[in-house]
N, C-alpha and C positions, 0 to 999 in steps of 0.2 A: 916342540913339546917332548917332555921325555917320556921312553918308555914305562910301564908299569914297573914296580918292585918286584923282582923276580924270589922265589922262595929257594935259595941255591940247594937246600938240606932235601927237598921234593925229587927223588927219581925214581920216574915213572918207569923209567926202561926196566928195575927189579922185577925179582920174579915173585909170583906170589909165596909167599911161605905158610909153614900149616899152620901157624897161629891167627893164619888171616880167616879161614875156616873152622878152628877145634872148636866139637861139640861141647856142649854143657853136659857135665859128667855125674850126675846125682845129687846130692846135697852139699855145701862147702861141711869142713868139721865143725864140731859143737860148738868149738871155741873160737869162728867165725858167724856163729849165729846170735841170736837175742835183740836187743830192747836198741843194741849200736846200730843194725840193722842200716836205717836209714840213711846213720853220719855214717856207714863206710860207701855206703853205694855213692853217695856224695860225695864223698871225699873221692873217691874215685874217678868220678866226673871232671871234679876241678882239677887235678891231677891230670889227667887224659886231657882236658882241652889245652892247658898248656905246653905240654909234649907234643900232641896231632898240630898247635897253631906254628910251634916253633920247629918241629921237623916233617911235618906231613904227612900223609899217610904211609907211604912207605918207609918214610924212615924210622918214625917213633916204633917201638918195641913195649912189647907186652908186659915184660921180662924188666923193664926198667920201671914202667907204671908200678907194677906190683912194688917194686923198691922202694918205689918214691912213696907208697902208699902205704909201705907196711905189711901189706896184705899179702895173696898167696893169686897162682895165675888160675887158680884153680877157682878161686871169691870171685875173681873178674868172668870168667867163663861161665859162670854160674849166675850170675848179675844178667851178664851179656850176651852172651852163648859165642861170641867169636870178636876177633880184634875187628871185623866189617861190625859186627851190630853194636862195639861200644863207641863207634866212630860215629854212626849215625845218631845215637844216642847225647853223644857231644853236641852234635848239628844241632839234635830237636831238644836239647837243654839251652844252649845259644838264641836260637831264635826266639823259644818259652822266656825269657829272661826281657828281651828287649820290649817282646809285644806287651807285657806284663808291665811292664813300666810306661810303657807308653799308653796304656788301656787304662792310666791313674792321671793321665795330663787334663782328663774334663775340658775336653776342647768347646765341649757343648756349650760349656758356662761361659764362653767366652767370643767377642764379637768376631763375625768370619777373618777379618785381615788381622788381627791380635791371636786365633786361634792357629793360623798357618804359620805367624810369626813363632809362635810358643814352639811346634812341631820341627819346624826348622832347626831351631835353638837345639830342642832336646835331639834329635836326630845329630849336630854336628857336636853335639857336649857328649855323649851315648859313646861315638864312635870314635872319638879323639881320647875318651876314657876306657876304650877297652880296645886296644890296638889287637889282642887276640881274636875277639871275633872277626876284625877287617881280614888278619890270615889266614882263619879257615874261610872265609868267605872267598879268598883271594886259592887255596887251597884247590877248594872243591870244585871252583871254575876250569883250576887245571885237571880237571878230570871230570871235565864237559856236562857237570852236576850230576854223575853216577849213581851217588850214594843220596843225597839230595833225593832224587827222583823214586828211592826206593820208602821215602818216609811219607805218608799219609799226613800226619801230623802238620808235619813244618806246612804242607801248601794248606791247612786249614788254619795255621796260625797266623798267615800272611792275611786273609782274606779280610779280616776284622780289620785290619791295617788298612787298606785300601778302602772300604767303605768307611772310616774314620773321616780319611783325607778327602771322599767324594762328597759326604754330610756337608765339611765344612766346604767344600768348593762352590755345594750346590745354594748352600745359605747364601755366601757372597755371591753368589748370580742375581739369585733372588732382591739384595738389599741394594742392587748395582753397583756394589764395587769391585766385582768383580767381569772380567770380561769373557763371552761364553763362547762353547765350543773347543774348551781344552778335557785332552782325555787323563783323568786321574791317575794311571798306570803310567800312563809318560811321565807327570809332572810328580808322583811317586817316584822316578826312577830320575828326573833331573835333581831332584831334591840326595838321595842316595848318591849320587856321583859326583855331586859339587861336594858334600861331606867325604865319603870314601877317596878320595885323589888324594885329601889333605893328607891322611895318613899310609894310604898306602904307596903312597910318590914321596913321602917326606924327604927320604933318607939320599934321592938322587936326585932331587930335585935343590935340596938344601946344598948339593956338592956344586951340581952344574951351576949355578946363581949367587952361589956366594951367602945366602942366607938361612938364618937358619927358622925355621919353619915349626920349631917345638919350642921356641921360647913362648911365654906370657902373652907376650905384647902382640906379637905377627900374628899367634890365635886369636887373639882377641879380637881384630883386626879384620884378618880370613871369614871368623864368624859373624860378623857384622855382615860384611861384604856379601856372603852366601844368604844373608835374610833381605837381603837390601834385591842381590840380582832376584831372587824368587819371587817377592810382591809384586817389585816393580812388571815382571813380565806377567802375570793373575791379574795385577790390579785393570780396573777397567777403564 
């Protein structure tokens, strides 16, 4: 099996620098204030998670966001109060995004083996269409969930996730097709790693094999495969 995809732009060994700390310094100027307000804190965001996904937290720079944004480090600091709190701020925009989609799937409407089917689906379509999140996700493990751990947010965002998933598991107990005695955090977390492999292994896994793992068809494929292993082991 091969190793994980390594994030090569990620060094930890750096030192902290003061933009990982600088306070929020008063008000940004006039002429970053108003009615834009919103679209730049946004635009900010989406900026930042591209940069933190593709160089990580040490290596993206403050100083380049601002660039790429237009804006001043001074908007960002005032937004964010430091390059730590607009990182975390990435994290809990990341996760808000996926729960948020997924809290519109109406599993409810739908019969228990058809509703894990659906979650499955949207789960490896989610994560195969936003390979950013897989890297900071893949990011922040290399820094043993730090920052993660410092957000309130994120682990109340997850919670509605898991009781989604236990609803439906608990329905199919009930209807008997499902088989009982599995714990929803595992089978939450097998469901997450049969999708997550696909993208965060692609790139060396496509090398070692000879195949390539981003076309159409092999997704297409993968995704069937990851709905097919998951019923089969729930179903009863």
């Amino acid at each position: 099996m091969s190793k994980p995809a390594s994030i090569s732009s990620v060094a930890r060994s750096q030192p902290a620098t003061a933009e990982r700390t600088a306070p929020r310094r008063g008000r940004p100027p006039a002429s970053e204030r108003g009615p834009d307000a919103d679209h730049t804190r946004q635009n900010i965001l989406e900026v930042a998670t591209r940069e933190f996904a593709d160089k990580g937290f040490s290596g993206a720079r403050i100083d380049e966001i601002a660039a790429l944004t237009q804006t001043s480090k001074r908007m960002i600091y005032y937004y964010f109060n430091s390059k730590e709190g607009l990182y975390i701020a990435v994290l809990e925009h990341a996760y808000q995004r996926i729960r948020h989609i997924e809290s519109e799937l109406h599993l409810e409407d739908l019969a228990p083996e058809d509703a894990l089917r659906r979650l499955v689906e949207f789960t490896f379509d989610y994560q195969v269409g936003n390979p950013e999140f897989i890297r900071l996700v893949m990011n922040e493990n290399m820094h043993s969930g730090e920052f993660l751990a410092q957000s309130s947010l994120i682990q109340q965002l997850n919670t509605p996730a898991i009781l989604g998933l236990s609803q439906v598991y608990e329905r199919g107990c009930k209807a008997g097709v499902f088989r009982t005695g599995l714990d929803p955090i595992d089978l939450h977390m097998s469901i997450s790693a049969l999708c997550f492999f696909t993208v965060s292994n692609r790139h060396t896994f496509s090398l070692i094999f000879k195949r390539d793992l981003g076309s159409p068809a092999t997704q297409a494929l993968r995704r069937a495969n990851i709905v097919d292993m998951i019923v089969r082991y729930v179903r009863a």
